[in-house]
VMD Tcl script that builds the backbone (N, CA, C; Angstrom):
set m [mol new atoms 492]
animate dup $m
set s [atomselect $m all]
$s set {name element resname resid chain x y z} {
  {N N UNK 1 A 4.426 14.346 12.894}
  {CA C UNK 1 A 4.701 15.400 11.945}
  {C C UNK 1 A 3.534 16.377 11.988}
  {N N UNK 2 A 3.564 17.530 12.038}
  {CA C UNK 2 A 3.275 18.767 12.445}
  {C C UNK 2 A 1.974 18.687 10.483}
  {N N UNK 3 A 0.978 19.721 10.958}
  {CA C UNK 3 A 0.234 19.566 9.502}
  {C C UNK 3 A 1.028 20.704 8.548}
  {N N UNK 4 A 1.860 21.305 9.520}
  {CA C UNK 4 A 2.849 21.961 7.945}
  {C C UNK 4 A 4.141 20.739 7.429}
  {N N UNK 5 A 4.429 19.958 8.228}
  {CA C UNK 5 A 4.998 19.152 7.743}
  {C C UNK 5 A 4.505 18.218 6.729}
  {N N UNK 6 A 3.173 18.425 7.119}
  {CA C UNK 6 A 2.640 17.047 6.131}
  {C C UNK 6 A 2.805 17.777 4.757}
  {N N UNK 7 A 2.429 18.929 4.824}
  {CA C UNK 7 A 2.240 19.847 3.575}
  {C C UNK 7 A 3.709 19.644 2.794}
  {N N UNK 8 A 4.608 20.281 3.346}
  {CA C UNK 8 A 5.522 20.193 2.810}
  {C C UNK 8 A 6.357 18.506 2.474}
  {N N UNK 9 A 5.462 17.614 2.888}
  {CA C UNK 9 A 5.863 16.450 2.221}
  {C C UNK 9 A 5.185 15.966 0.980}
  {N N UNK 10 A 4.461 16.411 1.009}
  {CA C UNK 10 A 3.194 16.663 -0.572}
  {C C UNK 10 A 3.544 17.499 -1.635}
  {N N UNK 11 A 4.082 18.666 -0.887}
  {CA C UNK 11 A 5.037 19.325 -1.707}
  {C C UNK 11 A 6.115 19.157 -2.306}
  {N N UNK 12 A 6.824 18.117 -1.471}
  {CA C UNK 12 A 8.315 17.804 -2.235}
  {C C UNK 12 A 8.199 16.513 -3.277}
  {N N UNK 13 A 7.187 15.857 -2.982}
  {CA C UNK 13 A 6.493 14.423 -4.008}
  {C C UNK 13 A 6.144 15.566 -5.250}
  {N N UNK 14 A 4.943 16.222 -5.033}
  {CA C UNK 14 A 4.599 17.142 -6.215}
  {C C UNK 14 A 5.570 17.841 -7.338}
  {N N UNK 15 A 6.427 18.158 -6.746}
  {CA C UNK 15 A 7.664 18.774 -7.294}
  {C C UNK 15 A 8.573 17.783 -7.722}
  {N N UNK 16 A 8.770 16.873 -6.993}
  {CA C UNK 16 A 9.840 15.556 -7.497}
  {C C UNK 16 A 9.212 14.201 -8.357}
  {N N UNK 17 A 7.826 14.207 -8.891}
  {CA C UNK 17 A 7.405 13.479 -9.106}
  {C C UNK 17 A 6.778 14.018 -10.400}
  {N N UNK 18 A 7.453 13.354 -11.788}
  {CA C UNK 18 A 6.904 13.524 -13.083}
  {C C UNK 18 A 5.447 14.197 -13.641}
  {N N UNK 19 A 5.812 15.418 -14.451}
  {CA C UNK 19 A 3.827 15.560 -14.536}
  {C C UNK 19 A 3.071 14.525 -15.163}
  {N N UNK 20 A 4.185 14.051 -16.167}
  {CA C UNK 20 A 3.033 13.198 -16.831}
  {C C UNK 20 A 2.628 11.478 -16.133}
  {N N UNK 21 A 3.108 11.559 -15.151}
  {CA C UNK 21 A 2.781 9.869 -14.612}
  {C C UNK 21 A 1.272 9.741 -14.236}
  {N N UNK 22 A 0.641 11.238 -13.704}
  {CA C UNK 22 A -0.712 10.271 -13.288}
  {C C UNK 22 A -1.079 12.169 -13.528}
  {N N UNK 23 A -2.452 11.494 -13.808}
  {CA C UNK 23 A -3.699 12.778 -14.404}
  {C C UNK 23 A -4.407 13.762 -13.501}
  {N N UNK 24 A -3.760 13.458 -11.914}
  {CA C UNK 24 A -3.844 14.573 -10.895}
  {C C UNK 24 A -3.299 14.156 -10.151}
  {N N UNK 25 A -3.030 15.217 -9.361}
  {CA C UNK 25 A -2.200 15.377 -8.384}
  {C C UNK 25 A -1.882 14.071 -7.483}
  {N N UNK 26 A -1.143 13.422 -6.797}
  {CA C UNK 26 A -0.237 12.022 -6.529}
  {C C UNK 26 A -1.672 12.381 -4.704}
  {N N UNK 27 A -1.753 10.893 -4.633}
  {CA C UNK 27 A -2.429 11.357 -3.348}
  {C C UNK 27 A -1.383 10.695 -2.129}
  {N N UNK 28 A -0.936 11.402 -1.335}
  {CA C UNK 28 A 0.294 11.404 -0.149}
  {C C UNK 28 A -0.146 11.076 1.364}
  {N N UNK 29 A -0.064 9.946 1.616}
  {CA C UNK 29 A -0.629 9.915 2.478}
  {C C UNK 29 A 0.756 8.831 3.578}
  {N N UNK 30 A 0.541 8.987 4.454}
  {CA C UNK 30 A 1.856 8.647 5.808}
  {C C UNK 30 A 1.488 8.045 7.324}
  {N N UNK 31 A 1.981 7.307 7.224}
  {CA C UNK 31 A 2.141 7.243 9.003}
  {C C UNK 31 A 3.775 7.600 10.065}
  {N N UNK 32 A 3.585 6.788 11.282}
  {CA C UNK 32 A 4.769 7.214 11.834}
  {C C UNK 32 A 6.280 6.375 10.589}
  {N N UNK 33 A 5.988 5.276 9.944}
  {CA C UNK 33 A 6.821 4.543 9.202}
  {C C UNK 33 A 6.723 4.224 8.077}
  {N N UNK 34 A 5.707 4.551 6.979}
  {CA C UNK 34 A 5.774 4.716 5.640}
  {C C UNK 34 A 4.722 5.707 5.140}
  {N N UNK 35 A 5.623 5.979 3.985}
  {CA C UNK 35 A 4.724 6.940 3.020}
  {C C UNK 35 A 4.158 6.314 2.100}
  {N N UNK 36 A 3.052 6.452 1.653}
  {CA C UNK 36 A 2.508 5.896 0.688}
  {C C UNK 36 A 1.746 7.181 -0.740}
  {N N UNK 37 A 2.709 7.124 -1.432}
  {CA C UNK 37 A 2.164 7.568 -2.455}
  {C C UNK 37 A 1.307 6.737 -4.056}
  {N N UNK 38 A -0.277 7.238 -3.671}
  {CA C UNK 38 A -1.308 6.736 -5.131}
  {C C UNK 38 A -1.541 7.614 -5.640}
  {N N UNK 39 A -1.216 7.263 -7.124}
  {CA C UNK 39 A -1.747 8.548 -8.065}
  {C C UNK 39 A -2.638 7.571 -9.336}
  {N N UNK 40 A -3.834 9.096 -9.976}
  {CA C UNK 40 A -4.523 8.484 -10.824}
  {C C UNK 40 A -3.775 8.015 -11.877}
  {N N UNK 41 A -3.901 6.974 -13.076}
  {CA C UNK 41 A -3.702 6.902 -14.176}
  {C C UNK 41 A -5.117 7.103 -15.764}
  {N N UNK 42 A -4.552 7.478 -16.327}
  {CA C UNK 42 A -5.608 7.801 -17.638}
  {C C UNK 42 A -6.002 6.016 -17.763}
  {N N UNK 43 A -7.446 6.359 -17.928}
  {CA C UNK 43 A -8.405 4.790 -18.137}
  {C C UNK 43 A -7.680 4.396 -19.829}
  {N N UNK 44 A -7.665 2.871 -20.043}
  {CA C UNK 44 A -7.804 2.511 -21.363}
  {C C UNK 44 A -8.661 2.827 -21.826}
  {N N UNK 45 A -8.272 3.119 -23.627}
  {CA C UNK 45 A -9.770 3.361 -24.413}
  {C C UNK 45 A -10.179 1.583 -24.647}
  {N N UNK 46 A -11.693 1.789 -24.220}
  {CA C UNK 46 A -12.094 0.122 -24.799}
  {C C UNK 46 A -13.043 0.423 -25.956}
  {N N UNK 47 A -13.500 -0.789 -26.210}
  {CA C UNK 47 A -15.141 -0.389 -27.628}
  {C C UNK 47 A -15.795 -0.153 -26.013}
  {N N UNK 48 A -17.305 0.628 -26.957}
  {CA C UNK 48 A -18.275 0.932 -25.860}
  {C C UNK 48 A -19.235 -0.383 -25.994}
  {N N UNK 49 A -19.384 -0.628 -24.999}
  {CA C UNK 49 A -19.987 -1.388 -24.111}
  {C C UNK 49 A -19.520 -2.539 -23.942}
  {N N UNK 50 A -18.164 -2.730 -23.452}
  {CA C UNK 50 A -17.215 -3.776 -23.017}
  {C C UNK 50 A -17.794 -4.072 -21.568}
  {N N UNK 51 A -17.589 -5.080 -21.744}
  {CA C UNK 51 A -18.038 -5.738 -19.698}
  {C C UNK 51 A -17.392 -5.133 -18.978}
  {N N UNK 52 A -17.961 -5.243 -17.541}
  {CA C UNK 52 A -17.053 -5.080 -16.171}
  {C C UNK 52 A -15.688 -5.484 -16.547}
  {N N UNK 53 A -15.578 -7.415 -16.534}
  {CA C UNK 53 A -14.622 -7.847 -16.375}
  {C C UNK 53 A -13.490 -7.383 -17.549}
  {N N UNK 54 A -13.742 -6.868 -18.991}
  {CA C UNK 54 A -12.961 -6.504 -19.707}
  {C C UNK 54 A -12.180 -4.930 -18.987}
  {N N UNK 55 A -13.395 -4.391 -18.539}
  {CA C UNK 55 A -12.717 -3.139 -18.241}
  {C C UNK 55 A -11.533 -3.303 -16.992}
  {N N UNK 56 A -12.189 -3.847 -16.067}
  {CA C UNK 56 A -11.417 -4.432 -15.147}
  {C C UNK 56 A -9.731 -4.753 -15.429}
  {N N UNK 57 A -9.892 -5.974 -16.296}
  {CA C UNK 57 A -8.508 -6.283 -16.601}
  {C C UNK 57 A -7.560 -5.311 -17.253}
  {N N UNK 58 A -7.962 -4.244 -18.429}
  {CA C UNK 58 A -7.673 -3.478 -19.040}
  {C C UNK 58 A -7.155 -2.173 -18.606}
  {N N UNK 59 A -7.594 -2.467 -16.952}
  {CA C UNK 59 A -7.185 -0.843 -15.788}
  {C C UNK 59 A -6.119 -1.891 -15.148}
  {N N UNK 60 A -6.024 -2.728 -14.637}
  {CA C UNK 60 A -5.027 -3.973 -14.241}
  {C C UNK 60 A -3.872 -3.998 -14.694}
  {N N UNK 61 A -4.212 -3.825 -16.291}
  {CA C UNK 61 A -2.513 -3.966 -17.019}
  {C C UNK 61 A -2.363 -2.355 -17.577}
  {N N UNK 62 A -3.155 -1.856 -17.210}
  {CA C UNK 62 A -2.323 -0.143 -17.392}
  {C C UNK 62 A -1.591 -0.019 -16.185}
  {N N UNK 63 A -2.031 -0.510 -14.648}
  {CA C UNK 63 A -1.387 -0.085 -13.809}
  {C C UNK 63 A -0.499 -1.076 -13.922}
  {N N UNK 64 A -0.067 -2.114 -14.432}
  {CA C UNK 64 A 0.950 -3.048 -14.468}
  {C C UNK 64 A 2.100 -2.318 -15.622}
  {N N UNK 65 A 1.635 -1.489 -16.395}
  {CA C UNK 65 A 2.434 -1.260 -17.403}
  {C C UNK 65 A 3.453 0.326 -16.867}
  {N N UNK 66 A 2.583 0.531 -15.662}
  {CA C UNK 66 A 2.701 2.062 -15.115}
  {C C UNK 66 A 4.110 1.088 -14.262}
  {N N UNK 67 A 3.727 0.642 -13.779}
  {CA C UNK 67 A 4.925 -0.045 -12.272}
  {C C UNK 67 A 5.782 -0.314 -13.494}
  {N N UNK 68 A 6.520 -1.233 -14.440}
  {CA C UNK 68 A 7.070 -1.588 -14.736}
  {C C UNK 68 A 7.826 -1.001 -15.675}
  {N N UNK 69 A 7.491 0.388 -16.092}
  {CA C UNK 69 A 8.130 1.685 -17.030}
  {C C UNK 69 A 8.533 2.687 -15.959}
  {N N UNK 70 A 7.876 2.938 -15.088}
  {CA C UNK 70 A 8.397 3.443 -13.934}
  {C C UNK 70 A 9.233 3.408 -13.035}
  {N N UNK 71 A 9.211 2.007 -12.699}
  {CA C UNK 71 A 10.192 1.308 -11.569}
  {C C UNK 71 A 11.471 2.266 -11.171}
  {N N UNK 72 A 12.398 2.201 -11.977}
  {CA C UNK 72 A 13.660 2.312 -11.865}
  {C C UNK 72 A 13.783 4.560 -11.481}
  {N N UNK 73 A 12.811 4.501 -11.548}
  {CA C UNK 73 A 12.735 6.158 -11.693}
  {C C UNK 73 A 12.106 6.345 -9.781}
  {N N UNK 74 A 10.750 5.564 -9.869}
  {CA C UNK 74 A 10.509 5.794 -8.618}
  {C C UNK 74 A 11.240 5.032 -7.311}
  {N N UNK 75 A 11.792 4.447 -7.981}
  {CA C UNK 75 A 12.652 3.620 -6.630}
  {C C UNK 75 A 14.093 4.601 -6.528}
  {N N UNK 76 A 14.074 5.608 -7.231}
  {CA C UNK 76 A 15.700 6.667 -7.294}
  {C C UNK 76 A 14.697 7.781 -6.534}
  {N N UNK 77 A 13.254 7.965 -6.464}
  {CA C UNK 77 A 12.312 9.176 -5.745}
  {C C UNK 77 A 12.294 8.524 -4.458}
  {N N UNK 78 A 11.958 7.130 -4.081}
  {CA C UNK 78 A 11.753 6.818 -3.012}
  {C C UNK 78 A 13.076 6.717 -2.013}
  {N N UNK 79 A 14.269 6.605 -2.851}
  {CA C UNK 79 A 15.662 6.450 -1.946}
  {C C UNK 79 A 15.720 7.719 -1.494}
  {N N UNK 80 A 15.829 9.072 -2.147}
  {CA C UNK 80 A 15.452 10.424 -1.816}
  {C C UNK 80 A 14.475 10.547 -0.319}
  {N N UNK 81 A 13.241 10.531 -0.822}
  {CA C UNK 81 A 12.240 10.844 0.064}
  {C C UNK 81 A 12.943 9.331 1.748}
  {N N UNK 82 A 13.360 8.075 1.474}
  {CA C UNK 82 A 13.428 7.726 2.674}
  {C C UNK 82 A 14.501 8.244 3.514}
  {N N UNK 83 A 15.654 8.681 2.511}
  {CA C UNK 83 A 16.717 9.206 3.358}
  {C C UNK 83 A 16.549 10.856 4.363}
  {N N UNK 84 A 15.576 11.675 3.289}
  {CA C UNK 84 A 14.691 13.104 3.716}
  {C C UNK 84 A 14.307 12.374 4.647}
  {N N UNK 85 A 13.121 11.739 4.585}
  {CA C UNK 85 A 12.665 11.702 5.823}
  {C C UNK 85 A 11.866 10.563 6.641}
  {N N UNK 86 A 12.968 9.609 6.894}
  {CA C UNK 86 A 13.233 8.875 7.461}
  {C C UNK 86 A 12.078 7.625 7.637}
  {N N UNK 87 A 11.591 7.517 6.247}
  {CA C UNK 87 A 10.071 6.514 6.325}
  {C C UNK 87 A 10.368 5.987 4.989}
  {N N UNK 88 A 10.137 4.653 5.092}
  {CA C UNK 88 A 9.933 4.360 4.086}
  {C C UNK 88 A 8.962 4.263 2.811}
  {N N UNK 89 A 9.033 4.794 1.751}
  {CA C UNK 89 A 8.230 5.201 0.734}
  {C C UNK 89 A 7.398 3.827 -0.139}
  {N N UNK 90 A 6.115 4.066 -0.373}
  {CA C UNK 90 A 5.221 2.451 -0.790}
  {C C UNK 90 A 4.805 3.300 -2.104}
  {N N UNK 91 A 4.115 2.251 -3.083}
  {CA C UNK 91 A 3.193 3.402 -4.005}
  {C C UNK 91 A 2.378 2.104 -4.670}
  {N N UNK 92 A 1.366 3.178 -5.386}
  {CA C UNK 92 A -0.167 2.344 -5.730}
  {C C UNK 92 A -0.074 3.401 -6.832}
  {N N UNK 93 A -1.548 2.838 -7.732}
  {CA C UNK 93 A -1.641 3.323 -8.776}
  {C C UNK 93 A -3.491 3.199 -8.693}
  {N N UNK 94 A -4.403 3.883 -9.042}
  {CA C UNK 94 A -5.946 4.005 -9.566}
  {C C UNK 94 A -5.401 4.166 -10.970}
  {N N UNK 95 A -6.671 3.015 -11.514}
  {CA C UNK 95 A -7.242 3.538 -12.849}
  {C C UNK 95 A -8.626 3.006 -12.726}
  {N N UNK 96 A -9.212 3.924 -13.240}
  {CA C UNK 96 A -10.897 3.739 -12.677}
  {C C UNK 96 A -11.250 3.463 -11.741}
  {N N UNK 97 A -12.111 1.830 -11.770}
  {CA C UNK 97 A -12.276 1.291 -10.488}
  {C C UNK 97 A -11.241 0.142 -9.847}
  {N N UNK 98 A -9.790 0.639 -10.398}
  {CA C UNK 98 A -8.815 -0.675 -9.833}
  {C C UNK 98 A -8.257 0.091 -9.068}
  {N N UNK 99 A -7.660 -0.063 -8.263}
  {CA C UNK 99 A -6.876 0.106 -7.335}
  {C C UNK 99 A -5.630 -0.541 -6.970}
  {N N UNK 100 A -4.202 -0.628 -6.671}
  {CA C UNK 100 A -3.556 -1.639 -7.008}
  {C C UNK 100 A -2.031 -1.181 -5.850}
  {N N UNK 101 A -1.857 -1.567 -4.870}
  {CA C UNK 101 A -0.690 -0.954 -3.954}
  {C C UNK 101 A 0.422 -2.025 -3.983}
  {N N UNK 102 A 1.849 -1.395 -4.332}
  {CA C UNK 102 A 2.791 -2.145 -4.795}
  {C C UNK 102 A 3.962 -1.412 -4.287}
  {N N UNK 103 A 5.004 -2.017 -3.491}
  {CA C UNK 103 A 6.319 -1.986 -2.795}
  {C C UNK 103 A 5.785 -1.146 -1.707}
  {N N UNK 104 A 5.186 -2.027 -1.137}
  {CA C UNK 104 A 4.363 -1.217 -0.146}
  {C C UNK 104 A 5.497 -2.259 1.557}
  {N N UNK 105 A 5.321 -1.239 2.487}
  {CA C UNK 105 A 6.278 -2.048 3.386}
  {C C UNK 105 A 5.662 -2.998 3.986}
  {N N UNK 106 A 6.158 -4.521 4.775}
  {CA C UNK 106 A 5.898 -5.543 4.768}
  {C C UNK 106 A 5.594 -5.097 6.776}
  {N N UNK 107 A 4.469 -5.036 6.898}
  {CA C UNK 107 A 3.855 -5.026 8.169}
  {C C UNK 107 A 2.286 -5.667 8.387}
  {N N UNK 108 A 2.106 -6.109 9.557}
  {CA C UNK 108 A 0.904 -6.972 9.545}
  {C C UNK 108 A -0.619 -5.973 8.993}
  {N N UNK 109 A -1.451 -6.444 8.660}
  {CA C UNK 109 A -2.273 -6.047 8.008}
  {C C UNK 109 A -3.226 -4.831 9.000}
  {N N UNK 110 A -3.310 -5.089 10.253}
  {CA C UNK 110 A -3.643 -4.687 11.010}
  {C C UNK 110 A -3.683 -3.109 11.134}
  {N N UNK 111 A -1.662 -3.154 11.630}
  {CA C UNK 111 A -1.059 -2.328 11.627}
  {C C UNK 111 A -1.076 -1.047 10.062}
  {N N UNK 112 A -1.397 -1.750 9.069}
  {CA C UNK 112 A -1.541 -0.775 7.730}
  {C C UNK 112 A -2.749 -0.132 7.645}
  {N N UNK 113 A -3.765 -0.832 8.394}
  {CA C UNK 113 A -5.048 0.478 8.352}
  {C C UNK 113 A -5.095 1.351 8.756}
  {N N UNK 114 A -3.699 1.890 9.249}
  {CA C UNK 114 A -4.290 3.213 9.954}
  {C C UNK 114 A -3.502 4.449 9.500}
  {N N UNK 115 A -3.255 3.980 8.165}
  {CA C UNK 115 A -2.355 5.166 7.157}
  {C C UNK 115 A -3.696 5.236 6.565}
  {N N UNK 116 A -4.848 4.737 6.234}
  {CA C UNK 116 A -5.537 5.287 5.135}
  {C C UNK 116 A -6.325 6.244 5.751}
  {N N UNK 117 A -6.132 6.867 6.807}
  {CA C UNK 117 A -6.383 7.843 7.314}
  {C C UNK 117 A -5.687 8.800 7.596}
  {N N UNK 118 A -4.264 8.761 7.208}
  {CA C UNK 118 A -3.724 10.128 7.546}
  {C C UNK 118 A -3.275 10.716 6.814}
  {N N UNK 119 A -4.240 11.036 5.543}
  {CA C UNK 119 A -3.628 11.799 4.280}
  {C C UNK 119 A -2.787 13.184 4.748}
  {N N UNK 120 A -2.269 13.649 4.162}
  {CA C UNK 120 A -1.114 14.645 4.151}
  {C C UNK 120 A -1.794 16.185 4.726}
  {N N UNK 121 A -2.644 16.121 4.146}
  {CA C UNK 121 A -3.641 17.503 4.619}
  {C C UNK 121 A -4.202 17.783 5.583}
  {N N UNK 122 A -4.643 16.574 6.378}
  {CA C UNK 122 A -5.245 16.524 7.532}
  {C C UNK 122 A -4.653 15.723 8.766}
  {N N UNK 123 A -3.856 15.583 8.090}
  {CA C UNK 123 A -2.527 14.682 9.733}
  {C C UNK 123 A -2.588 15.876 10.699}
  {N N UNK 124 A -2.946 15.207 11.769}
  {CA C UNK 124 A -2.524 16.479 13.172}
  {C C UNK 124 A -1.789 15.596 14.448}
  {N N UNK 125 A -2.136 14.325 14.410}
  {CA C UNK 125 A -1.998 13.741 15.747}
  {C C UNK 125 A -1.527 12.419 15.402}
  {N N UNK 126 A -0.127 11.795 16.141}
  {CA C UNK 126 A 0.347 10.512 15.441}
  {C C UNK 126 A -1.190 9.748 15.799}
  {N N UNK 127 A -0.555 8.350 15.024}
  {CA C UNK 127 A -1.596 7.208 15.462}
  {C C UNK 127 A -1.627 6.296 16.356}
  {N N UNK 128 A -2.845 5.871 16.865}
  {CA C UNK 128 A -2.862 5.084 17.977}
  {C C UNK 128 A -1.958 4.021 17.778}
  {N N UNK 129 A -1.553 3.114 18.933}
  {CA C UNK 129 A -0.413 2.508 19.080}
  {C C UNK 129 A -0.965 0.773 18.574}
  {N N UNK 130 A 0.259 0.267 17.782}
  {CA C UNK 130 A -0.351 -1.072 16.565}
  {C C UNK 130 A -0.439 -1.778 17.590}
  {N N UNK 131 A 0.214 -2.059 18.711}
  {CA C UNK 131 A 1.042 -2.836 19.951}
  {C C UNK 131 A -0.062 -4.157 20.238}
  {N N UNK 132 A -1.428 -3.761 20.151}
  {CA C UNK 132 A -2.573 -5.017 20.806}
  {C C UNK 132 A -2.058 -5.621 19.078}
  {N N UNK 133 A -2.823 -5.385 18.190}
  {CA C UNK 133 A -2.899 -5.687 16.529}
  {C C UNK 133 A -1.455 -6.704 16.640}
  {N N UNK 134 A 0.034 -6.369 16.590}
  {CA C UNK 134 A 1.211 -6.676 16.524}
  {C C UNK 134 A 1.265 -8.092 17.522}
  {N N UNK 135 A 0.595 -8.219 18.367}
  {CA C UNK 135 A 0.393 -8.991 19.070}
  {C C UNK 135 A -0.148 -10.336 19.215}
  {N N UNK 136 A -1.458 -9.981 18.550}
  {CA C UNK 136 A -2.220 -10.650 18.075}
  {C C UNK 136 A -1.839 -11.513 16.695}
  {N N UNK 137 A -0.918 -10.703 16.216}
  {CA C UNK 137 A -0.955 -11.290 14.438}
  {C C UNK 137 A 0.846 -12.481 15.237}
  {N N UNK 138 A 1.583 -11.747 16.159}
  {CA C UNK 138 A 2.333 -13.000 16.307}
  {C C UNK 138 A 2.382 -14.158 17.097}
  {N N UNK 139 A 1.021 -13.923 17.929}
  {CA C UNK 139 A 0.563 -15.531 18.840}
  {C C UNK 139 A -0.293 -16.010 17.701}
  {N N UNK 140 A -1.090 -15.446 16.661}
  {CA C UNK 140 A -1.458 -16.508 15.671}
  {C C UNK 140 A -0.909 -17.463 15.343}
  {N N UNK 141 A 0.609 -16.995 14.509}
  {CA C UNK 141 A 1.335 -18.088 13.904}
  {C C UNK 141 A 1.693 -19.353 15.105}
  {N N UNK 142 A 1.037 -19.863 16.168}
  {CA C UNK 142 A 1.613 -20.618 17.387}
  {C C UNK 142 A 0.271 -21.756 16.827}
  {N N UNK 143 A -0.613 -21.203 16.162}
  {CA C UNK 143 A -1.787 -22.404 16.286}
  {C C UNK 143 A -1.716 -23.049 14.933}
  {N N UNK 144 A -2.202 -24.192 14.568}
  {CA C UNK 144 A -2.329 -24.428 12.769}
  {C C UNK 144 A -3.288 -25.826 13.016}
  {N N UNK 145 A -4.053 -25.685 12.257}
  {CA C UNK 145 A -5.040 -26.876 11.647}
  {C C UNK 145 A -4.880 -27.849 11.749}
  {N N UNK 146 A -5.118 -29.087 12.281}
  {CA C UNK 146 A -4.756 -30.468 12.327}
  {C C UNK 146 A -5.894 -31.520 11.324}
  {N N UNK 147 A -5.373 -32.096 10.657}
  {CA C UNK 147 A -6.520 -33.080 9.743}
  {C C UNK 147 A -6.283 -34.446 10.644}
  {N N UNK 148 A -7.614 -35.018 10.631}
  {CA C UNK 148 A -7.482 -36.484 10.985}
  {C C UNK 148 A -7.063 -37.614 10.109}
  {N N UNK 149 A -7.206 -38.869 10.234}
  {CA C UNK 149 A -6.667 -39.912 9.296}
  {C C UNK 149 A -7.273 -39.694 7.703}
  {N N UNK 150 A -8.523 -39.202 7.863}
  {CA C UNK 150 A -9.046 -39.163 6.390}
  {C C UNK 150 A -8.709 -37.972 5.567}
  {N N UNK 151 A -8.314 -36.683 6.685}
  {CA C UNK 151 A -7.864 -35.527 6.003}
  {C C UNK 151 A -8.594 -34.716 6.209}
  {N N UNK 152 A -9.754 -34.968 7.284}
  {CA C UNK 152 A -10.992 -33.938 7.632}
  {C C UNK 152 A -10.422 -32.516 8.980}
  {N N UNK 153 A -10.672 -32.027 9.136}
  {CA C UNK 153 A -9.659 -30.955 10.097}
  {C C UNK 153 A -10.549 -31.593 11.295}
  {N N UNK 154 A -9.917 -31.205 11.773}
  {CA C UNK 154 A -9.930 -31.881 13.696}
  {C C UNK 154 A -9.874 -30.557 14.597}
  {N N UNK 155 A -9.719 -30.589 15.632}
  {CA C UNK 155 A -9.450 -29.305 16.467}
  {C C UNK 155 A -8.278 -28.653 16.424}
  {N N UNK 156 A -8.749 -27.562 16.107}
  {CA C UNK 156 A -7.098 -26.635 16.193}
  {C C UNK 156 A -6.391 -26.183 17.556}
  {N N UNK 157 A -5.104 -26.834 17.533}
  {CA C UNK 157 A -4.727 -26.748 18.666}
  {C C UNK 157 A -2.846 -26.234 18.775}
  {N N UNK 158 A -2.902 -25.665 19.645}
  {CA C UNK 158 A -1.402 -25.092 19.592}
  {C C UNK 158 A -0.083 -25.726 18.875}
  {N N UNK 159 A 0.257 -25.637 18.227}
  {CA C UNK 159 A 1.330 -25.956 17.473}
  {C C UNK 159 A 3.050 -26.430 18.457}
  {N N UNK 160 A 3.038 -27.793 18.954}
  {CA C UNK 160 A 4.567 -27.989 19.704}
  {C C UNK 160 A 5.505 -27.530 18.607}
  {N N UNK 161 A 5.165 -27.130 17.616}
  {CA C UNK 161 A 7.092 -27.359 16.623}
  {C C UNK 161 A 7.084 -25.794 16.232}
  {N N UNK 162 A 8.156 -25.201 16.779}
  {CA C UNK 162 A 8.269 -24.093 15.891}
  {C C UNK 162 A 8.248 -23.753 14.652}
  {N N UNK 163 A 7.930 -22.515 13.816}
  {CA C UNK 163 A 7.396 -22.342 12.691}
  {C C UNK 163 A 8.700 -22.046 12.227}
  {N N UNK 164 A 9.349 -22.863 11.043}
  {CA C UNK 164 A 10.241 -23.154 10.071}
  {C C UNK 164 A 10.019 -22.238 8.761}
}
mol reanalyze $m
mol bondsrecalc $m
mol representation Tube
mol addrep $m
């Protein structure tokens, strides 16, 4: 996709996507097979000088409260945007320092790092090819751990039984 394309896919999220869900602008970012849209959410008010871990949890269940009032709205944006254009749509939520990516598409881990680089603004050139990564993640599943009589692991060695 061309960098006016990217634009105009930022554009049609911006426009199709509620003002009041997140406190700036949705951040749009894509590869050749999903879109992934994160947008900020407003922090909880806590007392001042609540811990890390309070604040923590308290940005946790705002973005839990965001997915689950939302749902049914962004999954009617994402049927839109996959049928437009032909990727399937993921989304995340920031609040403060949480971060939180949810219905995001089911590909090896590998293969997903290389959307967090192609935000919408600066896409020019597809991405290098997952093909070694894809590879690697499915001769893994061929090996698995063996314990000895006491239950201590032993040498890991190729797996005869197919994975069930």
């Amino acid at each position: 996709m061309t960098t006016e394309g990217s634009e105009t896919v930022a554009a049609w999220f911006a426009g199709r996507l509620p003002d009041d869900w997140f406190t700036a602008p949705a951040d749009v970012r894509f590869d050749n097979e999903e879109i992934l849209i994160v947008g900020d959410l407003a922090a909880p008010q806590l007392e001042q000088g609540a811990t890390p871990a309070a604040v923590a949890e308290a940005e946790s269940a705002r973005i839990k409260r965001f997915r689950e009032d939302t749902r049914e709205h962004r999954m009617q944006v994402a049927d839109e945007a996959q049928q437009r254009y032909r990727r399937k749509v993921s989304w995340g939520a920031r609040c403060g320092g949480t971060t939180e990516l949810f219905t995001v598409a089911s590909v090896p881990v590998m293969t997903r790092l290389r959307i967090s680089s192609a935000r919408c603004s600066t896409r020019s050139s597809p991405p290098a090819s997952p093909a070694p990564a894809a590879k690697r993640w499915r001769g893994a599943s061929s090996w698995s751990a063996r314990t000895n009589a006491t239950g201590s692991p032993s040498s890991a060695k190729p797996s005869s039984r197919s994975n069930r």
